[in-house]
N, CA, C and O atoms as CSV, one atom per row, in Angstrom:
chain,resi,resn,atom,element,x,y,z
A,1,UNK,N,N,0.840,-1.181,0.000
A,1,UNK,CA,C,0.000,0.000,0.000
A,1,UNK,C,C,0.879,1.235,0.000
A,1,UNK,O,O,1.870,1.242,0.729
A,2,UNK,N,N,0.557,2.408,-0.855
A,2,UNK,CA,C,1.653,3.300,-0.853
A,2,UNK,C,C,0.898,4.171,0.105
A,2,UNK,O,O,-0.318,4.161,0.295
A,3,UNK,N,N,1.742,4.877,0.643
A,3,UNK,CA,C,1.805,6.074,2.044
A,3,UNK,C,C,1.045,6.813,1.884
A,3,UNK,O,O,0.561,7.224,2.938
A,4,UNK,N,N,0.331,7.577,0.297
A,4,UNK,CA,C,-0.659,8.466,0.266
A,4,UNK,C,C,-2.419,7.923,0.587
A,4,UNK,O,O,-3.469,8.478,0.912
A,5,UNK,N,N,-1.878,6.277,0.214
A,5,UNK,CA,C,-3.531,5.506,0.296
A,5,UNK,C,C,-3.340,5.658,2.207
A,5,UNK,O,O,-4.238,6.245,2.810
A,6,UNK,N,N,-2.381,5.202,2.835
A,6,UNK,CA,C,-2.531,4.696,3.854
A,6,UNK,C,C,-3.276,6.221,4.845
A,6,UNK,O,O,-4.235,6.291,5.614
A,7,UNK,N,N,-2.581,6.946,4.495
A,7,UNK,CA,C,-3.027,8.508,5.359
A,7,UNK,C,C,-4.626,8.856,5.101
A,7,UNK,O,O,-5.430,9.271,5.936
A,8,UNK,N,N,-4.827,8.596,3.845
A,8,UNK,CA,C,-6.069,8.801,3.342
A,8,UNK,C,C,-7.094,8.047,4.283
A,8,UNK,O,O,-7.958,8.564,4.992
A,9,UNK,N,N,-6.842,6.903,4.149
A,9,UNK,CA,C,-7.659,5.991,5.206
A,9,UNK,C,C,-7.597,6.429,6.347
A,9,UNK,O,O,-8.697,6.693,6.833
A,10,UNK,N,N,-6.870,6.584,6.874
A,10,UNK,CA,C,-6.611,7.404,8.041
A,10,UNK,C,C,-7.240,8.251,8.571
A,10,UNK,O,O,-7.547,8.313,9.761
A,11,UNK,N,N,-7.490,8.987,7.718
A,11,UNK,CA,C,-7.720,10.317,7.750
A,11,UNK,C,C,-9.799,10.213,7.497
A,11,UNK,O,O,-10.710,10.921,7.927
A,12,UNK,N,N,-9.780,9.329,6.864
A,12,UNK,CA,C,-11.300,8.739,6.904
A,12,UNK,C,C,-11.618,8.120,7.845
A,12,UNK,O,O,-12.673,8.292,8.455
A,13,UNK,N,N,-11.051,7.577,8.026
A,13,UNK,CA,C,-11.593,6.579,9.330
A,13,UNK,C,C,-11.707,7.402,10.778
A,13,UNK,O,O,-12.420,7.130,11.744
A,14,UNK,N,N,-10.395,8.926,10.534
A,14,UNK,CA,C,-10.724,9.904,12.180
A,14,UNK,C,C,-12.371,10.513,11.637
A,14,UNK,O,O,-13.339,10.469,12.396
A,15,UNK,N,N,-12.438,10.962,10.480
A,15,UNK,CA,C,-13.347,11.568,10.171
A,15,UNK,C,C,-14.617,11.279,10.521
A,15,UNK,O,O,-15.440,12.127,10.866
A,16,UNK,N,N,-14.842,9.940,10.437
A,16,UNK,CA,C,-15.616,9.188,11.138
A,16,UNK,C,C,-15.982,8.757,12.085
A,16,UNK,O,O,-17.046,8.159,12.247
A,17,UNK,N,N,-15.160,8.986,12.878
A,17,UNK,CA,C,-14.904,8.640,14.607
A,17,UNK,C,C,-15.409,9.665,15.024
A,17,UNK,O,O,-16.066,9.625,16.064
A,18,UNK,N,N,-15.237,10.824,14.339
A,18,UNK,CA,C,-15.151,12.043,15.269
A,18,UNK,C,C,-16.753,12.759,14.765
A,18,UNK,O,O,-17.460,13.347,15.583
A,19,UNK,N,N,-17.163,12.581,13.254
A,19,UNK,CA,C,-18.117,12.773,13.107
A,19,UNK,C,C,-19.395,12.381,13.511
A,19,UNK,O,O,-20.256,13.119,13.032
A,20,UNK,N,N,-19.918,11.312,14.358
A,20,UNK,CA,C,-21.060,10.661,15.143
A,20,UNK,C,C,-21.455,12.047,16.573
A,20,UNK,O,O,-22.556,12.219,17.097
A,21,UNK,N,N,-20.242,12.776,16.855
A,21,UNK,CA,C,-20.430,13.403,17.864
A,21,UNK,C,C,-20.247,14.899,17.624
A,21,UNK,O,O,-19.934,15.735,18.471
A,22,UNK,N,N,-20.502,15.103,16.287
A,22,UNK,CA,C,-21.105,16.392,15.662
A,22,UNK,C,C,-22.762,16.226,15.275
A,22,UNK,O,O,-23.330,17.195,14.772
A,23,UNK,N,N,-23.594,14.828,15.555
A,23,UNK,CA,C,-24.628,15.031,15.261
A,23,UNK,C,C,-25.349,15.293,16.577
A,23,UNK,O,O,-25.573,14.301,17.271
A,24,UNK,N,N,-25.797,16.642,17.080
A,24,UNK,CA,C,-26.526,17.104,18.521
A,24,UNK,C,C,-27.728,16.526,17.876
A,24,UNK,O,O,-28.067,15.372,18.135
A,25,UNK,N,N,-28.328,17.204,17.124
A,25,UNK,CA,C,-29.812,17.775,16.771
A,25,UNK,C,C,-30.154,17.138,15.362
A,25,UNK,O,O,-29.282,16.948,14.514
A,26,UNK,N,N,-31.423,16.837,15.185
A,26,UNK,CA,C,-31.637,16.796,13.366
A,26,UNK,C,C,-31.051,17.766,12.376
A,26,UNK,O,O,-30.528,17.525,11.288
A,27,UNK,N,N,-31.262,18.982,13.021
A,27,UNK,CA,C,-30.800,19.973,11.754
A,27,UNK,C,C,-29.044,19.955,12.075
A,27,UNK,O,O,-28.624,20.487,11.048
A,28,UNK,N,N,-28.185,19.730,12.675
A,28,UNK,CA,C,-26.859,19.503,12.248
A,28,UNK,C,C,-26.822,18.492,11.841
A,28,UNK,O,O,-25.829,18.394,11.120
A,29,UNK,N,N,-27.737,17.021,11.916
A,29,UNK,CA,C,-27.562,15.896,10.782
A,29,UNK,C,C,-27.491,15.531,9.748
A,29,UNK,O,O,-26.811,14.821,9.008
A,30,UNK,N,N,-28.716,16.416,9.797
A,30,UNK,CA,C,-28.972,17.291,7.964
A,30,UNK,C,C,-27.720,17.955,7.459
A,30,UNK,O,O,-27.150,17.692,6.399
A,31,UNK,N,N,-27.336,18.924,8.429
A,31,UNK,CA,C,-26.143,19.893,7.386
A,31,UNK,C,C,-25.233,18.784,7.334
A,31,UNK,O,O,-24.815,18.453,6.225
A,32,UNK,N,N,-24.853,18.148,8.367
A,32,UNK,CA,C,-23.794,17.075,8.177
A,32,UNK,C,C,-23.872,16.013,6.798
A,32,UNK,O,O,-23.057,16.014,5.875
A,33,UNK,N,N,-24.743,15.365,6.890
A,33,UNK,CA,C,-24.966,14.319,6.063
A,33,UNK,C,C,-25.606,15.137,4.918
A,33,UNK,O,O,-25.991,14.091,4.395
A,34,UNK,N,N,-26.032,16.025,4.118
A,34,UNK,CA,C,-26.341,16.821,2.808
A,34,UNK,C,C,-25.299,17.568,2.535
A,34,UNK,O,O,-25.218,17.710,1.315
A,35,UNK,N,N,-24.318,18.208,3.199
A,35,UNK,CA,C,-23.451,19.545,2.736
A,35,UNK,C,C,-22.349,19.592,3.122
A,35,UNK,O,O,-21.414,19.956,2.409
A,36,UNK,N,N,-22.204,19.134,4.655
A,36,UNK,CA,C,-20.345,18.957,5.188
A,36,UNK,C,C,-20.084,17.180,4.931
A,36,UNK,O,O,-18.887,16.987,5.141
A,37,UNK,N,N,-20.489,16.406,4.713
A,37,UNK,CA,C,-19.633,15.252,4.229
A,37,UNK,C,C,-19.506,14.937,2.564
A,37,UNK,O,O,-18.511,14.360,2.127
A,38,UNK,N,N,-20.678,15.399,1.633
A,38,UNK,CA,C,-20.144,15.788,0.161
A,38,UNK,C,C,-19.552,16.770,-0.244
A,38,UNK,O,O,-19.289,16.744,-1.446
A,39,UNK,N,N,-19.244,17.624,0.306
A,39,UNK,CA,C,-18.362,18.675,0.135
A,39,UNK,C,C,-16.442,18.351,0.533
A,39,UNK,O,O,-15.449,18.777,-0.058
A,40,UNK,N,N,-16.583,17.214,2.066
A,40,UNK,CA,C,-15.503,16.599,1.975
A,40,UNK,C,C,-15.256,15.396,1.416
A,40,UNK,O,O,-14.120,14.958,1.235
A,41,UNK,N,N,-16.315,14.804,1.114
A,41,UNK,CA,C,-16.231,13.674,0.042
A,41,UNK,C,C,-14.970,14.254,-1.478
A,41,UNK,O,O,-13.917,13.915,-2.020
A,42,UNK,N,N,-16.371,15.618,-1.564
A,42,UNK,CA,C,-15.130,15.981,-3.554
A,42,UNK,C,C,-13.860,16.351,-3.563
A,42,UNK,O,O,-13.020,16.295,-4.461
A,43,UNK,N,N,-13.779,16.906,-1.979
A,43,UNK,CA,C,-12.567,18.031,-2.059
A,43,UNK,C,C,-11.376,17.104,-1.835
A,43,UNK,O,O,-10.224,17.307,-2.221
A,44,UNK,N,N,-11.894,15.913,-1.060
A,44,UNK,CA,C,-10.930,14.471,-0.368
A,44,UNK,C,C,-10.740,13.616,-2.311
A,44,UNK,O,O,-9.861,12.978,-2.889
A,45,UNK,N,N,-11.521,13.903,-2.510
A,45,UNK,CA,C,-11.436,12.726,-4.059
A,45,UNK,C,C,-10.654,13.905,-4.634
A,45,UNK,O,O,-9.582,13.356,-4.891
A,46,UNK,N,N,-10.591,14.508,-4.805
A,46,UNK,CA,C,-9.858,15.633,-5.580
A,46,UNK,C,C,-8.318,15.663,-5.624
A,46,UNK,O,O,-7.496,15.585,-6.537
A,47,UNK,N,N,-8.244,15.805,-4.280
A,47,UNK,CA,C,-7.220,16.383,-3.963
A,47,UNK,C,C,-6.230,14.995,-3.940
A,47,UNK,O,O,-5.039,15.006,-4.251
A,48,UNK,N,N,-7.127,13.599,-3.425
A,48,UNK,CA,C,-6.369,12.278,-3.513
A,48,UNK,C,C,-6.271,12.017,-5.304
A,48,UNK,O,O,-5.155,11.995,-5.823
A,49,UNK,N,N,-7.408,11.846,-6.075
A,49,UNK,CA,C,-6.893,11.953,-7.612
A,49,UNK,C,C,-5.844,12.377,-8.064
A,49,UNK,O,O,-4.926,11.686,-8.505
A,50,UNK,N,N,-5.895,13.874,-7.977
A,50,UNK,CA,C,-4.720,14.996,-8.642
A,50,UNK,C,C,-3.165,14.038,-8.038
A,50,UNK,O,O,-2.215,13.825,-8.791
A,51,UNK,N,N,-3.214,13.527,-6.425
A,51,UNK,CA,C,-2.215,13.032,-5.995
A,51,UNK,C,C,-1.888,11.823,-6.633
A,51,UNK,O,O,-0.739,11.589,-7.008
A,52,UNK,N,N,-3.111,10.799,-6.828
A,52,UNK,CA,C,-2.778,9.486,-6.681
A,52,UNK,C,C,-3.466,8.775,-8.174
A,52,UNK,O,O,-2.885,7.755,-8.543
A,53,UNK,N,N,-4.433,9.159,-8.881
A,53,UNK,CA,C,-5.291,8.945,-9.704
A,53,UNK,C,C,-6.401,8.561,-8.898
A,53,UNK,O,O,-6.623,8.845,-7.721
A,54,UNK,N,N,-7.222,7.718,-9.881
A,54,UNK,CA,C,-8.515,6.809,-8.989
A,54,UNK,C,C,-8.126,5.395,-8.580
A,54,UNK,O,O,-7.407,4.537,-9.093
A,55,UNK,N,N,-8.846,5.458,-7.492
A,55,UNK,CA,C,-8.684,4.590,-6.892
A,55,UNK,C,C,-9.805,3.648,-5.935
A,55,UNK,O,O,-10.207,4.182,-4.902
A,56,UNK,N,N,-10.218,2.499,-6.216
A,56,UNK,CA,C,-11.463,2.015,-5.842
A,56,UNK,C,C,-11.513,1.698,-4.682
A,56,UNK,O,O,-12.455,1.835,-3.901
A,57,UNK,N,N,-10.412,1.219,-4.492
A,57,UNK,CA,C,-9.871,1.034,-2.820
A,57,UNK,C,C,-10.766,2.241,-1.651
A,57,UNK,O,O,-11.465,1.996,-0.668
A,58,UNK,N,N,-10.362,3.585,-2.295
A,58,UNK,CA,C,-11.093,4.533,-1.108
A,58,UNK,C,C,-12.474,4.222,-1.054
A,58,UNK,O,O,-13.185,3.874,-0.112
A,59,UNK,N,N,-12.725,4.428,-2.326
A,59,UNK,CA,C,-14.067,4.807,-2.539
A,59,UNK,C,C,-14.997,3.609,-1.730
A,59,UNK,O,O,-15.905,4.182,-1.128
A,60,UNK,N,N,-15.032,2.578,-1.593
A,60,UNK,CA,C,-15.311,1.005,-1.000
A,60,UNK,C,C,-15.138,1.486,0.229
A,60,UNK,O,O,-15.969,1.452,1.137
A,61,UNK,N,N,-13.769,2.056,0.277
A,61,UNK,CA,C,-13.806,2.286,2.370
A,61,UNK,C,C,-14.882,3.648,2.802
A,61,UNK,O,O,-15.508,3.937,3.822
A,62,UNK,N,N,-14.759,4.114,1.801
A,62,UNK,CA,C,-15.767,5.410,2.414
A,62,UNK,C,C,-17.284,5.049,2.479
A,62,UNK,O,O,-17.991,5.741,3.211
A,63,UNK,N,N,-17.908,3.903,1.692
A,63,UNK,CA,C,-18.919,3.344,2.410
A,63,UNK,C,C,-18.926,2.120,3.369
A,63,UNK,O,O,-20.026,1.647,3.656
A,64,UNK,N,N,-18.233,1.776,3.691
A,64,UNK,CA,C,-17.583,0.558,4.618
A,64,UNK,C,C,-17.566,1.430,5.955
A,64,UNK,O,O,-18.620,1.911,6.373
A,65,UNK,N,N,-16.647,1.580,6.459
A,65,UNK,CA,C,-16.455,3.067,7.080
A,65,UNK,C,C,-18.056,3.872,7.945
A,65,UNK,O,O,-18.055,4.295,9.102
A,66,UNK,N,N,-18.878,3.886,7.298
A,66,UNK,CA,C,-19.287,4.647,7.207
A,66,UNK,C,C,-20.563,4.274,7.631
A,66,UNK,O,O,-21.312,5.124,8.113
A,67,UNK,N,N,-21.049,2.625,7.462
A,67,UNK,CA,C,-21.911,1.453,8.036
A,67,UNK,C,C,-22.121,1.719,9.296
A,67,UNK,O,O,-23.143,2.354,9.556
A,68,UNK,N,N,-21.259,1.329,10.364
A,68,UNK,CA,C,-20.893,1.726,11.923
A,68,UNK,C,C,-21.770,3.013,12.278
A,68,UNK,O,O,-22.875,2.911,12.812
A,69,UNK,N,N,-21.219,4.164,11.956
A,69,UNK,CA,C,-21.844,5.687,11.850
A,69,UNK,C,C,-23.599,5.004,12.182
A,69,UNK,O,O,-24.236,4.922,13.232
A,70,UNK,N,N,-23.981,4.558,10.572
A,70,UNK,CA,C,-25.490,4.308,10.544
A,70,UNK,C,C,-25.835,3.204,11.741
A,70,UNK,O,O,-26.829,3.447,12.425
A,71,UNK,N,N,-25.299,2.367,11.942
A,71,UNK,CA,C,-25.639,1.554,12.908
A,71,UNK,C,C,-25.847,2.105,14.659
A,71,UNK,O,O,-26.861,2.214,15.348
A,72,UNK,N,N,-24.512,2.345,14.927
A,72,UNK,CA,C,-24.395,2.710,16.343
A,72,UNK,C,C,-24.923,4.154,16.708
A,72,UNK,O,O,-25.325,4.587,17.788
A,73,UNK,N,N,-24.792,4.790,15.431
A,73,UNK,CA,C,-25.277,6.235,16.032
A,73,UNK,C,C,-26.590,6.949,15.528
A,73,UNK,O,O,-27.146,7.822,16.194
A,74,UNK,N,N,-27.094,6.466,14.172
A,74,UNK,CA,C,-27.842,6.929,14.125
A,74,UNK,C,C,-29.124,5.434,14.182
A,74,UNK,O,O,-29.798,5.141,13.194
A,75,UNK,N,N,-29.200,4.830,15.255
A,75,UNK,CA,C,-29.787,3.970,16.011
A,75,UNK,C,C,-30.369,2.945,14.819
A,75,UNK,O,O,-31.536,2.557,14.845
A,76,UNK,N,N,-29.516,2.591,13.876
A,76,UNK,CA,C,-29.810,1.637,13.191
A,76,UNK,C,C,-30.761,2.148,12.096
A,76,UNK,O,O,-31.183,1.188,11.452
A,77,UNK,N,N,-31.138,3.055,11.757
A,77,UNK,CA,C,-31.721,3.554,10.287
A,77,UNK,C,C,-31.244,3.107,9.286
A,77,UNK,O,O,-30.221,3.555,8.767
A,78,UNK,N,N,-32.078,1.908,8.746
A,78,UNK,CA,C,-31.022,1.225,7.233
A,78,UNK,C,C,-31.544,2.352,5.859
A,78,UNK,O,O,-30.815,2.445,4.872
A,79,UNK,N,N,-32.605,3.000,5.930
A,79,UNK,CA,C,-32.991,4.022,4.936
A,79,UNK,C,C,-31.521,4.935,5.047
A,79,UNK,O,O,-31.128,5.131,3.897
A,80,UNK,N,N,-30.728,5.460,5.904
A,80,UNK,CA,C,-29.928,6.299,5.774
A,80,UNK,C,C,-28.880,5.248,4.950
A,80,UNK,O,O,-27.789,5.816,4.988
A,81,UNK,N,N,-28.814,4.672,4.624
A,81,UNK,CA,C,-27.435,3.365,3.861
A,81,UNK,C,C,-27.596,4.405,2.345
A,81,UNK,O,O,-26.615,4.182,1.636
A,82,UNK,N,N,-28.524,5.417,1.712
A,82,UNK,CA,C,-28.453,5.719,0.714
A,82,UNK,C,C,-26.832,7.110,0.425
A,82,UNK,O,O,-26.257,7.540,-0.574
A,83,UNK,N,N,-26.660,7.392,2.290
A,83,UNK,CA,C,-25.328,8.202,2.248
A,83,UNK,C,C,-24.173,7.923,1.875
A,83,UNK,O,O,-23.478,8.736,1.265
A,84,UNK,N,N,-23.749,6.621,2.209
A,84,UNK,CA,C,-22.579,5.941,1.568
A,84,UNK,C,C,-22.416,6.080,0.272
A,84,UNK,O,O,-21.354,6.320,-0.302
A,85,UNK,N,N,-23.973,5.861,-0.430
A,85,UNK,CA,C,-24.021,5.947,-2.173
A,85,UNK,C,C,-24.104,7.038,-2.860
A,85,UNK,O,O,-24.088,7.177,-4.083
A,86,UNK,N,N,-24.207,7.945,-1.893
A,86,UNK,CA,C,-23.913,9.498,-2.584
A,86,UNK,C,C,-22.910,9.922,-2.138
A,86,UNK,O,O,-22.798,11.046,-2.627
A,87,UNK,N,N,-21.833,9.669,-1.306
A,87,UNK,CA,C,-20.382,9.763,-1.236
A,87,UNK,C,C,-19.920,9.568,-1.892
A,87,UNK,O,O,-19.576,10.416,-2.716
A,88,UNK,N,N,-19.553,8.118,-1.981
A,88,UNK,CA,C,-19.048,7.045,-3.333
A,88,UNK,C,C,-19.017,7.858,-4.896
A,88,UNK,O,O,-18.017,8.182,-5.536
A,89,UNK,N,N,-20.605,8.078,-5.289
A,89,UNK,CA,C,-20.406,8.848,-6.245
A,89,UNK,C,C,-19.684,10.406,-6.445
A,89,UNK,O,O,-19.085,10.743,-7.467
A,90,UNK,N,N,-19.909,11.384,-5.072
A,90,UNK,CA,C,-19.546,12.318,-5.083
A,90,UNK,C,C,-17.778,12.083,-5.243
A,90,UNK,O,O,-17.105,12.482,-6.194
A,91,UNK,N,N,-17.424,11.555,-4.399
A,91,UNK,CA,C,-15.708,11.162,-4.131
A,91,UNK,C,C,-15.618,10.973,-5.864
A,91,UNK,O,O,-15.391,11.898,-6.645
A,92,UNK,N,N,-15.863,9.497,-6.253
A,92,UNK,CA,C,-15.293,9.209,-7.636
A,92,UNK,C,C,-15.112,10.816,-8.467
A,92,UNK,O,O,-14.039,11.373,-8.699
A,93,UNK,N,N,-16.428,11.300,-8.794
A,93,UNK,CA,C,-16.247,12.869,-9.205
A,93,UNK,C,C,-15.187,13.659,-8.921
A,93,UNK,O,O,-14.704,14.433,-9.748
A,94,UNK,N,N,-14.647,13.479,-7.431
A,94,UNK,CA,C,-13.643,14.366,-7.178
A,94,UNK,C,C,-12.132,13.332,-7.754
A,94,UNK,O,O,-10.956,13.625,-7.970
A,95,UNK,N,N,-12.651,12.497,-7.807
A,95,UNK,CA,C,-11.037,11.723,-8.173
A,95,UNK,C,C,-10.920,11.704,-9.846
A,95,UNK,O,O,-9.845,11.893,-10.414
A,96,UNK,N,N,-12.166,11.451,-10.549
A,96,UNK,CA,C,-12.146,11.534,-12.479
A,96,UNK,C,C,-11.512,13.440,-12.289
A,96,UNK,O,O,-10.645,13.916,-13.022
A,97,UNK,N,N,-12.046,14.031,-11.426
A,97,UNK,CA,C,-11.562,15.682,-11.896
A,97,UNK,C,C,-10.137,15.736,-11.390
A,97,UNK,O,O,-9.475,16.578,-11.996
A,98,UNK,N,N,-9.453,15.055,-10.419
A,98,UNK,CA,C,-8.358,15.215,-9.581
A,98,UNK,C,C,-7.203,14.586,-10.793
A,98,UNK,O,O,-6.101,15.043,-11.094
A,99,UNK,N,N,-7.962,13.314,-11.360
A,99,UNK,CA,C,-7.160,12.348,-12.307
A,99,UNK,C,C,-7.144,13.084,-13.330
A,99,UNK,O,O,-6.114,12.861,-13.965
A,100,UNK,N,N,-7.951,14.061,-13.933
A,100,UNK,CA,C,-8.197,14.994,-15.134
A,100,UNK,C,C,-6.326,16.089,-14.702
A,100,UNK,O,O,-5.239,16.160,-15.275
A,101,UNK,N,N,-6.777,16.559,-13.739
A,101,UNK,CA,C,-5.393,18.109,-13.559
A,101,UNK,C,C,-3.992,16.888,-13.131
A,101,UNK,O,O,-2.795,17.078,-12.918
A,102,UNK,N,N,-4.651,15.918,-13.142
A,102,UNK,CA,C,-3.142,15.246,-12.539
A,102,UNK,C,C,-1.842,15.490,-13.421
A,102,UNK,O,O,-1.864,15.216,-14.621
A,103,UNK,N,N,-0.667,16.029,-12.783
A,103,UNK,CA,C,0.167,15.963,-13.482
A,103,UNK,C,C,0.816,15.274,-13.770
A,103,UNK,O,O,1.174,14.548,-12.843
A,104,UNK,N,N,1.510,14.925,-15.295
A,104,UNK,CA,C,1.730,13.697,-15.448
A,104,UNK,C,C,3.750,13.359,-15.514
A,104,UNK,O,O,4.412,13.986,-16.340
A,105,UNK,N,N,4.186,12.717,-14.908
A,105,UNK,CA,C,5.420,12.297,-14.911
A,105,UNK,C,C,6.211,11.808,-16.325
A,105,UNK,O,O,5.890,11.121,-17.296
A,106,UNK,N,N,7.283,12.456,-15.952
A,106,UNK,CA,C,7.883,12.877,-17.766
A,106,UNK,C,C,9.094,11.809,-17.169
A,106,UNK,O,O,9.955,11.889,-16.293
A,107,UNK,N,N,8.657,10.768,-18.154
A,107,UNK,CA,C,10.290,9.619,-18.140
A,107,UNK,C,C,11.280,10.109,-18.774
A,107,UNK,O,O,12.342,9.490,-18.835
């Protein structure tokens, strides 16, 4: 596994830990889950693309990952399982645009 996948995960998996205890209320669930996790979904696919290309590996952990969240915290709601699938897609987006500006290495 190269060092940029491994941080990445990393860095998803705090995101996640730490995000269950930003949800007080419905309406920060809402902003959370509609606007602050696809917004770090594109900017995370982006910025890992441009670095790394695409990569399916994340994209799989960011709904994997992300199961737990729905289970333990938001008391087992399987209707919310549709967030993972609008990550997934949002991320890939940020990684086809990240893989688009990627610069490319001159042999």
């Amino acid at each position: 596994m190269t060092k940029g996948r491994c941080i990445t995960i990393v860095l998803i998996a705090i995101w996640y830990i730490v995000f269950p205890f930003l949800l007080i209320d419905t309406g920060s669930a809402i902003f959370l889950l509609l606007i602050v996790n696809p917004v770090l979904s594109l900017l995370g696919g982006w910025i890992y693309g441009k670095a790394y290309g695409f990569d399916w590996l994340i994209l799989w952990l960011v709904a994997f990952l992300f199961i737990p969240v729905i289970y333990f915290h938001m008391a087992g709601q399987w209707d919310c399982m549709i967030y993972p699938g609008i990550y997934i897609v949002v991320m890939s987006l940020g990684m086809v645009v990240g893989k688009i500006f990627q610069k490319k290495k001159v042999v």
